[in-house]
PDB file with SEQRES, HELIX, SHEET and CRYST1 records, atoms N, CA, C and O in Angstrom:
SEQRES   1 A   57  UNK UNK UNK UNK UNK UNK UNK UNK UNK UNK UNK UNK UNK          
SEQRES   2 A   57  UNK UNK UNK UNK UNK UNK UNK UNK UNK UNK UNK UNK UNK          
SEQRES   3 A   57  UNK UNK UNK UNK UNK UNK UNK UNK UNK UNK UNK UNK UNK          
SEQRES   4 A   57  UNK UNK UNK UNK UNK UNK UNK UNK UNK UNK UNK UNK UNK          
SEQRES   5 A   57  UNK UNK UNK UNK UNK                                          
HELIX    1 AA1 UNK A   21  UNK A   31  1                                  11    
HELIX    2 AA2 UNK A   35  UNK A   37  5                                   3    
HELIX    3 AA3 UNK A   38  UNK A   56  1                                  19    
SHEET    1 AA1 2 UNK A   2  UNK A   4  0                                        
SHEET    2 AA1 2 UNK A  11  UNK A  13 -1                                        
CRYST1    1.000    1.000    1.000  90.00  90.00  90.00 P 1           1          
ATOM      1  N   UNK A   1       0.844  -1.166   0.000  1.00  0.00           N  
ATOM      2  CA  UNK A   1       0.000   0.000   0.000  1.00  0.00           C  
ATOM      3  C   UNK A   1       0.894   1.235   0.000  1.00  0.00           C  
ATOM      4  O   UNK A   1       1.837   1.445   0.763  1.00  0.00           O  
ATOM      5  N   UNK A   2       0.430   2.041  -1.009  1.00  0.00           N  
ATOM      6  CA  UNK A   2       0.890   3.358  -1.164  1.00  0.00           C  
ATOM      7  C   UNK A   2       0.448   4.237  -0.863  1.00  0.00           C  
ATOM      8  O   UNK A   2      -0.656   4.263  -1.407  1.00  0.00           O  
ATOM      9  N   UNK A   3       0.639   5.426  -0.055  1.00  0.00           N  
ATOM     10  CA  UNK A   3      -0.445   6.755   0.244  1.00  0.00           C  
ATOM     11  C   UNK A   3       0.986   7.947  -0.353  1.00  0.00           C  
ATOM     12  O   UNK A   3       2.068   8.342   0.082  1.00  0.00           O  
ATOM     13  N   UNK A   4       0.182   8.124  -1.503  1.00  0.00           N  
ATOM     14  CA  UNK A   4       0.552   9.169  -2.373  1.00  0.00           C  
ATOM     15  C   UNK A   4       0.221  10.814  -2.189  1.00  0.00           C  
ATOM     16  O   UNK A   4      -0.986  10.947  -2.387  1.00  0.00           O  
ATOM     17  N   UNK A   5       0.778  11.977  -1.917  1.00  0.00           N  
ATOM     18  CA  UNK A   5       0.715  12.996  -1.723  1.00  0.00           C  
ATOM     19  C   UNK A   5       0.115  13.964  -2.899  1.00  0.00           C  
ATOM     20  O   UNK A   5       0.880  14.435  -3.742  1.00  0.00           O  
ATOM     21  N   UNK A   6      -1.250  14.232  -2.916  1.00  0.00           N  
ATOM     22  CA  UNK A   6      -1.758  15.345  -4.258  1.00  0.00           C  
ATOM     23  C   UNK A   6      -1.139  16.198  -3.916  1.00  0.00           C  
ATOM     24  O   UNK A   6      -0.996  15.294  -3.093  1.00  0.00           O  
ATOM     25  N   UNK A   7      -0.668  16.909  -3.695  1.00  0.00           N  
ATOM     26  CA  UNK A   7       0.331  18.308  -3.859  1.00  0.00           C  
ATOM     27  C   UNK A   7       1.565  17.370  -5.155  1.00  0.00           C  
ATOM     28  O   UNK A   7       2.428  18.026  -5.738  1.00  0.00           O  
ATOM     29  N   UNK A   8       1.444  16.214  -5.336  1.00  0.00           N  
ATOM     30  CA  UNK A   8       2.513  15.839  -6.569  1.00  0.00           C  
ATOM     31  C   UNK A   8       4.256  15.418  -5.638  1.00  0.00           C  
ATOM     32  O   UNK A   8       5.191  15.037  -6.342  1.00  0.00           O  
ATOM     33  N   UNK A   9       4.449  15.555  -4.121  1.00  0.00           N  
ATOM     34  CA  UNK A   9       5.556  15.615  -3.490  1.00  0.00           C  
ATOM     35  C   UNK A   9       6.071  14.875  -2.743  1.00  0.00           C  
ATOM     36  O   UNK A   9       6.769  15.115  -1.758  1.00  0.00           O  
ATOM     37  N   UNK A  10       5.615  13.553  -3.359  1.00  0.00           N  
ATOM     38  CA  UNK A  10       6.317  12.277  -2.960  1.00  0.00           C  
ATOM     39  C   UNK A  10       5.436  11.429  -2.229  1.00  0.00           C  
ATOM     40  O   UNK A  10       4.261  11.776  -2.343  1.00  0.00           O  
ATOM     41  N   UNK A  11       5.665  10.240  -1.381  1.00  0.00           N  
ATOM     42  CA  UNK A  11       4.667   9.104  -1.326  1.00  0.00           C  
ATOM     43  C   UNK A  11       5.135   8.456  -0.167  1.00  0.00           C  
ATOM     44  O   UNK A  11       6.341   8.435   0.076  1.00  0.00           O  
ATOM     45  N   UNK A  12       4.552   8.081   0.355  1.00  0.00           N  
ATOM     46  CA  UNK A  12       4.410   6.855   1.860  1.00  0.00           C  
ATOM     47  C   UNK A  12       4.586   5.462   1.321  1.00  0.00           C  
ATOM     48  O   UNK A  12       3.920   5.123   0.342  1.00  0.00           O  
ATOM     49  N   UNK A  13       5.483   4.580   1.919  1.00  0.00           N  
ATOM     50  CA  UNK A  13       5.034   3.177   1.688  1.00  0.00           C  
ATOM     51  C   UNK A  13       4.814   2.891   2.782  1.00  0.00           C  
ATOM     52  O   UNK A  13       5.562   3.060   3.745  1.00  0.00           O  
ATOM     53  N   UNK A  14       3.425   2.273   2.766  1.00  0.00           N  
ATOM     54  CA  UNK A  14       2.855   1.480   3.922  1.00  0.00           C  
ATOM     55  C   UNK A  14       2.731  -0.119   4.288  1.00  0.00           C  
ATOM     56  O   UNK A  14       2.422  -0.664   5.348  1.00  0.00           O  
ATOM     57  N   UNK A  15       3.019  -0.559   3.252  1.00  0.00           N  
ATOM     58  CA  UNK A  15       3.243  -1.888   3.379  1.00  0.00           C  
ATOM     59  C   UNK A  15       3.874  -2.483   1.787  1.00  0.00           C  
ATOM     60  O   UNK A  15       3.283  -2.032   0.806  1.00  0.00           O  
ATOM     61  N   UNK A  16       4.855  -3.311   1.566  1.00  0.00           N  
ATOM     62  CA  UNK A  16       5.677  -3.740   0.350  1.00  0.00           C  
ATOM     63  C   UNK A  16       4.901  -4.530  -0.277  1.00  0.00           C  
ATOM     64  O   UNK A  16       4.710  -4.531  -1.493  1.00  0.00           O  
ATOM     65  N   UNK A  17       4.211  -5.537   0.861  1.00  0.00           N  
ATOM     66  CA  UNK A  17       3.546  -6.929  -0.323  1.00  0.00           C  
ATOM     67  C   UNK A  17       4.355  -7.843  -0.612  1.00  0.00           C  
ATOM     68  O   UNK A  17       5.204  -8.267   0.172  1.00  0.00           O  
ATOM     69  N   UNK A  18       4.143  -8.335  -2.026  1.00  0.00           N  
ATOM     70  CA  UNK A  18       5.574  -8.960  -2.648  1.00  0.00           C  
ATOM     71  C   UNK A  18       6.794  -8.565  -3.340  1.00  0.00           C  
ATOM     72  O   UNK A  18       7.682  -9.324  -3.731  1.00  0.00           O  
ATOM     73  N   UNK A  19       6.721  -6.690  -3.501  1.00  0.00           N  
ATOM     74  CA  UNK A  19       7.503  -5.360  -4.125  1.00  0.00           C  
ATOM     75  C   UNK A  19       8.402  -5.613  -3.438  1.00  0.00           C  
ATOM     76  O   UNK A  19       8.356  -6.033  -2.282  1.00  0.00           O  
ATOM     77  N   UNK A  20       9.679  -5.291  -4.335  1.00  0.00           N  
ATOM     78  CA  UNK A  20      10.149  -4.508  -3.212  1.00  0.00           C  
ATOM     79  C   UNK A  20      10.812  -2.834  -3.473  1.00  0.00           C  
ATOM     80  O   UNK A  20      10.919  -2.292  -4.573  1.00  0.00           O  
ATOM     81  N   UNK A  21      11.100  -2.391  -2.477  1.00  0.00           N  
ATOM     82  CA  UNK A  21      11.514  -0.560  -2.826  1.00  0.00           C  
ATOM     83  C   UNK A  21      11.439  -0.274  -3.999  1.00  0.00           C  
ATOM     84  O   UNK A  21      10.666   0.584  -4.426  1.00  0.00           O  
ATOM     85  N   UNK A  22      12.186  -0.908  -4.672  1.00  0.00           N  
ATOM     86  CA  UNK A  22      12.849  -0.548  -6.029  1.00  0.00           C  
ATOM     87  C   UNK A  22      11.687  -0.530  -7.230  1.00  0.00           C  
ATOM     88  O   UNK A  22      11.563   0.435  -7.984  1.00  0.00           O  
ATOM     89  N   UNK A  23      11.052  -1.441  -7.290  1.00  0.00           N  
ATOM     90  CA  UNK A  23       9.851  -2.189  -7.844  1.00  0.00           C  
ATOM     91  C   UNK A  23       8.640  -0.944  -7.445  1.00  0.00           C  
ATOM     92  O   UNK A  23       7.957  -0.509  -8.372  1.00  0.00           O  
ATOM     93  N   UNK A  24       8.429  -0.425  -6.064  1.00  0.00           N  
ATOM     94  CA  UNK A  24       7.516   0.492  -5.772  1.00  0.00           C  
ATOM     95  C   UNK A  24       7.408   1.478  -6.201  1.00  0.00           C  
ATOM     96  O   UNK A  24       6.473   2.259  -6.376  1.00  0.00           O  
ATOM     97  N   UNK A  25       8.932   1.456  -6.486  1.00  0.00           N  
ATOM     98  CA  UNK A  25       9.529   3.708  -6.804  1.00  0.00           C  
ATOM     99  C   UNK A  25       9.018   3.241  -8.495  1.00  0.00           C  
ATOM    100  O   UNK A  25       8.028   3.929  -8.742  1.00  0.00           O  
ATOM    101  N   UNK A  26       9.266   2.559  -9.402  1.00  0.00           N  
ATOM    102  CA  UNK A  26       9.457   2.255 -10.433  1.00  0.00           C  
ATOM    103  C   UNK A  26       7.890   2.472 -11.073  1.00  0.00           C  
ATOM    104  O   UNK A  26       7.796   3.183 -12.074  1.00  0.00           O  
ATOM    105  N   UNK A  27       6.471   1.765 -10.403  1.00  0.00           N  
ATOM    106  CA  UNK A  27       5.112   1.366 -10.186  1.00  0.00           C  
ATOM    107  C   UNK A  27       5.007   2.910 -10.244  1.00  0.00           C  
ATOM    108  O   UNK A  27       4.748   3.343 -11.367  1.00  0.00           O  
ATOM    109  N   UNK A  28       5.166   3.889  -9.192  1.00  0.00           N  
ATOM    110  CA  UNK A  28       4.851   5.131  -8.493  1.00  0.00           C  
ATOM    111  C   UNK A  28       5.368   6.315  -9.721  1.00  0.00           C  
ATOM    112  O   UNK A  28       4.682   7.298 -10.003  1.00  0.00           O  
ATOM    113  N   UNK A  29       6.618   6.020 -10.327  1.00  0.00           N  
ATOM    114  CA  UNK A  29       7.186   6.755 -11.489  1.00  0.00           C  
ATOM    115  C   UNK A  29       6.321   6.721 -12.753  1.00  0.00           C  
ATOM    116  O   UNK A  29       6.051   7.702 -13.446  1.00  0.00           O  
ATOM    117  N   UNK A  30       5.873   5.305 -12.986  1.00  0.00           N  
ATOM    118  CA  UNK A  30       5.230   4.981 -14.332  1.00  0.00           C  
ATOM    119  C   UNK A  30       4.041   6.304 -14.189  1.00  0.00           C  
ATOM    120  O   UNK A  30       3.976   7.307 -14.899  1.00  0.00           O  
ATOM    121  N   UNK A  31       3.190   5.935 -13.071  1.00  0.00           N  
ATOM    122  CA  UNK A  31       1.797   6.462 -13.225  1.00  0.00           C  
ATOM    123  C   UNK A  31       2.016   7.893 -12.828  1.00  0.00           C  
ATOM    124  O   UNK A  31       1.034   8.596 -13.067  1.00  0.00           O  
ATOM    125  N   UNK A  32       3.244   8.644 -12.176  1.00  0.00           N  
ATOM    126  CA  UNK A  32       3.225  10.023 -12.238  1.00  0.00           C  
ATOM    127  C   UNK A  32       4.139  10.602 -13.075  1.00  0.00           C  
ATOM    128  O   UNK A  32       4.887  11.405 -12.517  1.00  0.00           O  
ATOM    129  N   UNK A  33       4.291  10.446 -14.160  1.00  0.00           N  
ATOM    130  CA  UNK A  33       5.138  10.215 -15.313  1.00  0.00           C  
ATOM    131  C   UNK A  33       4.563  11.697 -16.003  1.00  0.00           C  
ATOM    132  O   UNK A  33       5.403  12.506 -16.398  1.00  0.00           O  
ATOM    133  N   UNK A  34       2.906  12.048 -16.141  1.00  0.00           N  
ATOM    134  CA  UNK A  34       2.608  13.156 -16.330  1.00  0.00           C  
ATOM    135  C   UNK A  34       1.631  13.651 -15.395  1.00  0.00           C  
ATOM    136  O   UNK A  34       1.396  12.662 -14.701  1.00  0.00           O  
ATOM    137  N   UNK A  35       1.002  14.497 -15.015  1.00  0.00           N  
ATOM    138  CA  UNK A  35       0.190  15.269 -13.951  1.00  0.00           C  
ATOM    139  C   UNK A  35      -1.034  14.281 -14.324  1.00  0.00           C  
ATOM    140  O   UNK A  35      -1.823  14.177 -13.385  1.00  0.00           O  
ATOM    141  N   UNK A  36      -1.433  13.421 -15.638  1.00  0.00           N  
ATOM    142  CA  UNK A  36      -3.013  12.980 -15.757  1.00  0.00           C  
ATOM    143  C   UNK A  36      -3.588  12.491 -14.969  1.00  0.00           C  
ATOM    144  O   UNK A  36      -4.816  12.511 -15.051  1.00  0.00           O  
ATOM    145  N   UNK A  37      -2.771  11.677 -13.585  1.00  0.00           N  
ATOM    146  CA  UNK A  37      -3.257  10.931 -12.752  1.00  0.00           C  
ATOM    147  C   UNK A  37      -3.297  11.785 -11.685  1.00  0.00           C  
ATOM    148  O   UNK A  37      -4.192  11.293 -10.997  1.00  0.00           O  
ATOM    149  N   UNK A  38      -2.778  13.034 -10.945  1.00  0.00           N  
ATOM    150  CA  UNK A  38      -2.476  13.422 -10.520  1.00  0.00           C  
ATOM    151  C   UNK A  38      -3.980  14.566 -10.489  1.00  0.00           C  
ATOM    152  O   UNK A  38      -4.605  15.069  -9.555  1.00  0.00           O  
ATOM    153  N   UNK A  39      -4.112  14.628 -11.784  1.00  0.00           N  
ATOM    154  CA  UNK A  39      -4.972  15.782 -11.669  1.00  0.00           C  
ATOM    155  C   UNK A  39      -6.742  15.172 -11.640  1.00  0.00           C  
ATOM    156  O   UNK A  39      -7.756  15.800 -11.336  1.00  0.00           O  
ATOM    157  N   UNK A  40      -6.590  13.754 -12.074  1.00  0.00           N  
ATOM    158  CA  UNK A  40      -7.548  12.860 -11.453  1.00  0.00           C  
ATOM    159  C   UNK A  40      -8.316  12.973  -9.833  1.00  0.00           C  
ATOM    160  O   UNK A  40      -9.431  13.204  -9.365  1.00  0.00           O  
ATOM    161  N   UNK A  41      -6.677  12.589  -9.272  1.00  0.00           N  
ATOM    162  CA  UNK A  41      -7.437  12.098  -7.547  1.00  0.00           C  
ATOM    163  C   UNK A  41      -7.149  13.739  -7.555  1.00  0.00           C  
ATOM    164  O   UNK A  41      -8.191  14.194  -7.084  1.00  0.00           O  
ATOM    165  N   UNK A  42      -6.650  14.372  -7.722  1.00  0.00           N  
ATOM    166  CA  UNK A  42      -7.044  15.534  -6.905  1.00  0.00           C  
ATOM    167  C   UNK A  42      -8.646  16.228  -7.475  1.00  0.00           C  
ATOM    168  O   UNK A  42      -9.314  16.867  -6.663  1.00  0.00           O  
ATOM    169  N   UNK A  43      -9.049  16.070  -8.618  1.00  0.00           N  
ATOM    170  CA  UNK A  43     -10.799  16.265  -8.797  1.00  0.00           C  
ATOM    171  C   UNK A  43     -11.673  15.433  -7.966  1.00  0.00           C  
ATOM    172  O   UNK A  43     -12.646  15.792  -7.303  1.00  0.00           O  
ATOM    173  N   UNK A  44     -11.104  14.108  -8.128  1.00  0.00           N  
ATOM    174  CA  UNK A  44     -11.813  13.138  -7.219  1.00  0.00           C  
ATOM    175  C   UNK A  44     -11.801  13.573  -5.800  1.00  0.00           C  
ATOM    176  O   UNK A  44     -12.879  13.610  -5.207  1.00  0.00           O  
ATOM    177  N   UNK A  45     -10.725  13.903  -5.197  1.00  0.00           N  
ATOM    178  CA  UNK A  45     -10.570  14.303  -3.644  1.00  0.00           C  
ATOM    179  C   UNK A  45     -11.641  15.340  -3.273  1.00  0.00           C  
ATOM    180  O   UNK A  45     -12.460  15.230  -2.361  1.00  0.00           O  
ATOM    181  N   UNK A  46     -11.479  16.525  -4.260  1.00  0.00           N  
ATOM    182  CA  UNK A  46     -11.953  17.510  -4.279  1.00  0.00           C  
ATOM    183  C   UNK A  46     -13.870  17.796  -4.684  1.00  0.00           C  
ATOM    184  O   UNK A  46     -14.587  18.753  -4.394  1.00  0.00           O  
ATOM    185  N   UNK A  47     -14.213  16.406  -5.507  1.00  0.00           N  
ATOM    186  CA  UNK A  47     -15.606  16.176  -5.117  1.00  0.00           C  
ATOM    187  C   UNK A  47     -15.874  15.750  -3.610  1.00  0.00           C  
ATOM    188  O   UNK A  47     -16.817  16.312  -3.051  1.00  0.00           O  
ATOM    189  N   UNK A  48     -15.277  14.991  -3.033  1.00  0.00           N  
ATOM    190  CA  UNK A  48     -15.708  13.742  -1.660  1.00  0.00           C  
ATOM    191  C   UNK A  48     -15.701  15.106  -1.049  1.00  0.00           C  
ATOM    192  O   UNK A  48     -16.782  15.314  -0.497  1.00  0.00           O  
ATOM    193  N   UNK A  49     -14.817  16.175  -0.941  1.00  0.00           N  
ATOM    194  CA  UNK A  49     -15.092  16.970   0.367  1.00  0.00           C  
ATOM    195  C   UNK A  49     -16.501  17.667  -0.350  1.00  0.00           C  
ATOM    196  O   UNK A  49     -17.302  18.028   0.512  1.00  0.00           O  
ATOM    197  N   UNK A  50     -16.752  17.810  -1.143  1.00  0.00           N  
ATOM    198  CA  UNK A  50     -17.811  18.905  -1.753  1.00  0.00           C  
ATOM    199  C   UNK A  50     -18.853  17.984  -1.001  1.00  0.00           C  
ATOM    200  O   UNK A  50     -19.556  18.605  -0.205  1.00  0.00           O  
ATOM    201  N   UNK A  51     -19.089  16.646  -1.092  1.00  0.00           N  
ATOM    202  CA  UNK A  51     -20.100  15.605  -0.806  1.00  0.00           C  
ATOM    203  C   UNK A  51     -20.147  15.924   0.271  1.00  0.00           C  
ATOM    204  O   UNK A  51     -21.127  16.643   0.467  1.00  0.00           O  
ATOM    205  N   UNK A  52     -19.602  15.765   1.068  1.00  0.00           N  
ATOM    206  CA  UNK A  52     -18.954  15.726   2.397  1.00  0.00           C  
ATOM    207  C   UNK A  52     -19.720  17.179   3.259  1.00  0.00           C  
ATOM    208  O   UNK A  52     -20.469  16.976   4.214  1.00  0.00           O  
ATOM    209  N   UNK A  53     -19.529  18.060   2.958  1.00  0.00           N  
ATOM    210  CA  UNK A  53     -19.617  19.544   3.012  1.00  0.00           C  
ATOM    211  C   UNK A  53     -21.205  19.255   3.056  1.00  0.00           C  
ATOM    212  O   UNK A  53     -21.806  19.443   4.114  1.00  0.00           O  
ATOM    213  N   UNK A  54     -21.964  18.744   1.774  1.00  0.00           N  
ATOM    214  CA  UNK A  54     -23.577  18.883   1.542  1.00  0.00           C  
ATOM    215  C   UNK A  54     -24.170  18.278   2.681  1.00  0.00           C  
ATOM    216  O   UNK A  54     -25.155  18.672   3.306  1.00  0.00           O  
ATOM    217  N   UNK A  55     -23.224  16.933   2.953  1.00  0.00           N  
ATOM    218  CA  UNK A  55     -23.966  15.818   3.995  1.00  0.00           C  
ATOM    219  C   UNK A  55     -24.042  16.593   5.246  1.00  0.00           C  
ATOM    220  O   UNK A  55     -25.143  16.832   5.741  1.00  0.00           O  
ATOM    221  N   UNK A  56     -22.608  17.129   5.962  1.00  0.00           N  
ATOM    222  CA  UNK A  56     -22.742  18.257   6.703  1.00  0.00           C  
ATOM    223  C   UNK A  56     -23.327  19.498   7.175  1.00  0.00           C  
ATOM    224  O   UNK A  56     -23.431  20.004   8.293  1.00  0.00           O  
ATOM    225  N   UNK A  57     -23.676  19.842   6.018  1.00  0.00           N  
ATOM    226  CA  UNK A  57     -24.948  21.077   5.794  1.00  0.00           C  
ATOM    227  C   UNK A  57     -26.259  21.285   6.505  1.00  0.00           C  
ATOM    228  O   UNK A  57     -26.995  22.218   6.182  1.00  0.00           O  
TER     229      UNK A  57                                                      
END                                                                             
């Protein structure tokens, strides 16, 4: 398990699995390779609080 930072500034490993380091950084490089994924979870993030906010309301 990975917990990845939307600000784009690096990443947590929380648990390896059958990875190892090297294999993780490599996984983590592919998919932030350009902002597309990046600018994904941060829309996605950025609905859940909007949800979040209404339920609260």
């Amino acid at each position: 398990m990975v917990r990845y930072k939307l600000n784009g500034r690096g990443y947590k490993i929380h648990d390896h699995g059958k990875f190892s380091r090297r294999e993780i950084k490599a996984i983590v490089m592919h998919f932030t390779a350009d902002n597309t994924t990046l600018e994904l979870l941060n829309e996605r993030f950025k609905q859940m609080k909007e949800k979040v906010n209404e339920i609260l309301s």
